[in-house]
N, C-alpha and C positions, 0 to 999 in steps of 0.2 A: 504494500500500500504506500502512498505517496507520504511525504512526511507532510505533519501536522503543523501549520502556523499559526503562531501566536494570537490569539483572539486580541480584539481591542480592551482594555481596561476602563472602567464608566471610573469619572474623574469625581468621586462625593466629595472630596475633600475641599474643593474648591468652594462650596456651598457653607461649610463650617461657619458658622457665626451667623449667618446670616438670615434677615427675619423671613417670615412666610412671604410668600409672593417677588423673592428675586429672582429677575431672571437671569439665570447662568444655564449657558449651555454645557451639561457635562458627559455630553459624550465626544466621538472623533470625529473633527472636518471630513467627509468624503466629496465633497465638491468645491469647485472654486469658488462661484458666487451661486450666492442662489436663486432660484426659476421661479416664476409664481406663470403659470395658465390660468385661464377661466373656458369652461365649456358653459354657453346657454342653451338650453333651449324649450321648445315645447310642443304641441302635437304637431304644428306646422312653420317650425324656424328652428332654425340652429347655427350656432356661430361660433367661433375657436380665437382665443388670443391670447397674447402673452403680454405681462405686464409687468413694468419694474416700479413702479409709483403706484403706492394703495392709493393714494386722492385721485388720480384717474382712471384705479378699480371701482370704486368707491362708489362710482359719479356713474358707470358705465354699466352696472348693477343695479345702481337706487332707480332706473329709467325701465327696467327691464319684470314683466310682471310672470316671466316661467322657471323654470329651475336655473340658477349658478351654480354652478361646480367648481369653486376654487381650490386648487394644488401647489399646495408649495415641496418646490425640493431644494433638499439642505434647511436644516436647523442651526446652520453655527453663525447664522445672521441673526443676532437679538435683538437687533434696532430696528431690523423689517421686519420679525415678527413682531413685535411690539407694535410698532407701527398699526401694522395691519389692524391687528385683534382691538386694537383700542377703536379701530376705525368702524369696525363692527360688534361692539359691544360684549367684547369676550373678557372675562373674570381674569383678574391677574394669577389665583389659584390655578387658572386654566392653562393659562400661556407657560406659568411654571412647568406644569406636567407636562406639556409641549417638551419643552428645552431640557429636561430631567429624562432621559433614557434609561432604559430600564422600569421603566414603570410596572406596576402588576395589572393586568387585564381587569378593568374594571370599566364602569358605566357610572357618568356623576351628574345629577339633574342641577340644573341651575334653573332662574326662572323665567327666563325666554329661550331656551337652548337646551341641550344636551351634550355631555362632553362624555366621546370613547375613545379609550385605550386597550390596544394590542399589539400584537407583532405579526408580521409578518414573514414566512420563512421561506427560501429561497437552497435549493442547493449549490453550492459552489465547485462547477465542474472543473477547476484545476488540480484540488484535491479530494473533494468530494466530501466535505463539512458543509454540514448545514450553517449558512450562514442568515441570520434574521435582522432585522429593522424595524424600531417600531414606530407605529401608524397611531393616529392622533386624529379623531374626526370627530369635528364641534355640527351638529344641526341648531339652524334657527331659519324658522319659517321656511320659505322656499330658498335656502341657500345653505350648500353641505360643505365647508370647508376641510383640506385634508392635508397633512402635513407628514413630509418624509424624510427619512435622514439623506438619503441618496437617489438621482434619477435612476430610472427603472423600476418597473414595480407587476404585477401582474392583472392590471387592470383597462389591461391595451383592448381587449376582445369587448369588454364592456363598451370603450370609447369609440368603436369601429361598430358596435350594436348603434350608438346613439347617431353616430356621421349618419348610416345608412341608413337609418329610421326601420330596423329590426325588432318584432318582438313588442313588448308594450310599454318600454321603459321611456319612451318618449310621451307618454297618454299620463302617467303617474307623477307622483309627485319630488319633493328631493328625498321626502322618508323613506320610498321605493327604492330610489338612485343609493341611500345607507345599504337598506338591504341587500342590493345587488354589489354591491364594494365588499360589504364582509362577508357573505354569499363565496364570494370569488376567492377572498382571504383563507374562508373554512377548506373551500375545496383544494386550493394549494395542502393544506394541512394534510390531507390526504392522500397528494402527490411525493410529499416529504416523507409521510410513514412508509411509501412502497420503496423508496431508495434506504428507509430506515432500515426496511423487512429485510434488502436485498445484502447488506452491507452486514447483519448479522448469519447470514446465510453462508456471507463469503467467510466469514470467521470462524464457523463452526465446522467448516471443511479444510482451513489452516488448522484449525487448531487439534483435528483428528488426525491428519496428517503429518505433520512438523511443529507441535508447540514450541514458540521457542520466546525470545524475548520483544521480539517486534510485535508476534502476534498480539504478547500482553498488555503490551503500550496501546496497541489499537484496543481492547479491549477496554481496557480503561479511558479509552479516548470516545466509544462508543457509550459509556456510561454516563462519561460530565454528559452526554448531547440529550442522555434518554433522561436525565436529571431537568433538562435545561426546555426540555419539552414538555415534562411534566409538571414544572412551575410556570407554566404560558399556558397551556391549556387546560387545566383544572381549575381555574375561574372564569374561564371562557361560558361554562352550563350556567353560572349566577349570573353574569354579563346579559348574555342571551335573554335570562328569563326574565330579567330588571326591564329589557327593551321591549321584551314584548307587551310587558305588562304596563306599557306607558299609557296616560289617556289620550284620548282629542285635545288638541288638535295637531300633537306634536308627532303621534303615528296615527295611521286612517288606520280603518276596522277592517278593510280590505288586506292590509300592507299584514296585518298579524298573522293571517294566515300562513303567508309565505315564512313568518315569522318562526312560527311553529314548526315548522321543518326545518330550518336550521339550527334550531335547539336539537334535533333528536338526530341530525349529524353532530351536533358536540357532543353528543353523547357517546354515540359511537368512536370519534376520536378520542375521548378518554377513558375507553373500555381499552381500545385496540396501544394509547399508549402504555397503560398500565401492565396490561399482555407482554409488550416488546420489551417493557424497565425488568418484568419476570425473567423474559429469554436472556434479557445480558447477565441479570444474577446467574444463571444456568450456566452461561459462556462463561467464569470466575469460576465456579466449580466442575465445568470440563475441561478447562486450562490443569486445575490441578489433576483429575482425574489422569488427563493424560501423561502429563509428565511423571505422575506416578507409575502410569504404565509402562512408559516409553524405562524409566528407572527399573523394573519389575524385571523387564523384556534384559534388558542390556546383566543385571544380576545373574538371571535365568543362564545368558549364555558366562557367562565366569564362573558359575557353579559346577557348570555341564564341564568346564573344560578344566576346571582343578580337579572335579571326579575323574577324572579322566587320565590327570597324570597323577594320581591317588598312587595307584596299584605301581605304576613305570618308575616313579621314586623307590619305593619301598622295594622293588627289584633292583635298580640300581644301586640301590644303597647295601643290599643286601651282600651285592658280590663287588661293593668297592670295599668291605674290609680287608685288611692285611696277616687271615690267616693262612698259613701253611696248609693244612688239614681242613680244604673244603673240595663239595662234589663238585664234578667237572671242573674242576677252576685249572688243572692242568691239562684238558682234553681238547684235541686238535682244534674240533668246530663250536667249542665251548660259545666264544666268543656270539658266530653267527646264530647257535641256540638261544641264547637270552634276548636277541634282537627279534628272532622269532615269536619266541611270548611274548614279549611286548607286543608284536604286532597284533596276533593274538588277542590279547587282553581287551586293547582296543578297538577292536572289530567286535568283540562277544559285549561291552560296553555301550558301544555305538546301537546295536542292536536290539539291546534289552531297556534302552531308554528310549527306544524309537517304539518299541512295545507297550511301553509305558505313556506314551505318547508325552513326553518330556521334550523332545525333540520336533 
């Protein structure tokens, strides 16, 4: 397997002293500056732009009576988020939990808005770690703001549903447009377990085969991930059930529906993580199993072969003493005689442990 690199470090320390509501970004730059988009639209318009000034988001929004969609990527600009949210009426608790990575999956009612946190998980095909980012989506009225540590995201197929006027997400509201974001989020989680599935697959055929010291490192490298899964998605079912259970007019009674299905996929995703966190405990006690074996197997043949020179010693030793008065020890083919029991010996040996099926 590829070697493992260094995950990023969340910076808390930076935050030390300081009171509620500042904003410190503590996690890692991954972009140069950052991106803010806006999609609108509604059952019959739609339009795409990018914007570096929230006052002429701001302006281009307040004129606009169907869904906004505003994206930001990269978090290590704290003066345009700030900016921004202030422009929009978002809680400076809010903007914190923004700028704060690592957050735990949770859903916070404010009182014109909604604010969710999760992550989002992504595998990393250089080496094949799961690498995640977390997602920050504020709802207020018809406008779903969403916030990323880094561009790219897996919410392209949604965007290319709305260009093409596919499907009914252009007919619904921005509460629908939430759904269909973490809808998309959930199902990645899905995509991530089957490389999870596959990745302890590959281990358990190393580890049957060759246990050695790489395999354990992966091993243990598969564990921080199944740990790191299991703290992101086991608040995901209370998230869920907080969202659905919102009233009018912040989710429509239509939107629950669909709602209710995505709970009973979080479900299943934390059955099925729970499952895999079991199979890596399994992979720690097949690692030892084997190399117990692999120990057992390797003893097994240094027994077979010190019985074996047991008998050829004690013959040898027999007729290297230095007496006068022993049999054959003056006789022509003395010599090739003993060489002959020996051989002997070892063939009736070989035979009777092969019997015994030792061998």
């Amino acid at each position: 397997m590829a070697k493992k690199k260094p995950k990023p470090k969340i910076r808390r320390k930076s935050k030390l002293g300081l009171p509620p509501g500042s904003l410190v970004f503590t996690g890692t730059q991954k972009m140069e500056t950052a991106e803010i988009s806006v999609i609108q639209y509604s059952a019959d318009s739609f339009s795409e732009k990018k914007f570096q000034d929230p006052d002429a988001l701001l302006s281009a929004i307040s004129a606009f009576e169907g869904v906004n969609w505003i994206n930001v990527d990269g978090l290590h600009d704290e003066a345009l988020i700030e900016k921004l949210c202030t422009h929009l009426g978002v809680h400076r608790l809010s903007m914190e939990d923004i700028l704060s990575v690592g957050q735990r999956t949770k859903l916070e009612e404010y009182s014109d808005y909604i604010h969710i946190v999760l992550r989002m998980f992504d595998v990393d095909t250089t080496d094949e770690t799961i690498d995640g980012e977390q997602l920050s989506f504020i709802l207020r009225n018809n406008t779903l703001l969403t916030f990323q540590e880094k561009k790219g995201d897996v919410f392209e197929g949604i965007r290319t549903r709305i260009r093409e006027d596919k499907g009914i997400i252009r007919k619904k509201g921005a509460d629908y447009l939430l759904y269909t974001l973490l809808d998309t989020v959930v199902d990645q989680y899905f995509l991530t377990l089957e490389n999870f599935s596959e990745k302890i697959e590959e281990l358990e055929f190393a580890l049957l085969e060759n246990p050695n010291k790489e395999t354990l490192n992966s091993v243990y490298e598969l564990r921080r991930e199944s740990l790191s899964l299991r703290r992101c998605v086991y608040p995901l079912r209370e998230m869920i059930n907080r969202f659905e259970k919102l009233e009018e007019p912040i989710i429509n009674k239509e939107t629950k529906i669909y709602i209710r299905d995505l709970y009973d996929h979080s479900i299943q995703i934390i059955e099925t993580v729970e499952v895999f966190r079991e199979m890596v405990i399994g992979l720690l006690e097949l690692y030892m199993n084997s190399v117990s074996n692999k120990l057992n197997e390797i003893m097994k043949v240094l027994t077979i072969m010190s019985s074996i020179f047991i008998p050829l010693t004690f013959v040898v030793g027999v007729y290297g003493m230095n007496f006068d008065n022993m049999p054959i020890l003056h006789y022509k083919y003395g010599y090739y005689a003993v060489w002959l029991i020996m051989a002997l010996l070892v063939v009736f040996m070989v035979i009777y442990f092969k019997r015994k099926r030792w061998l």
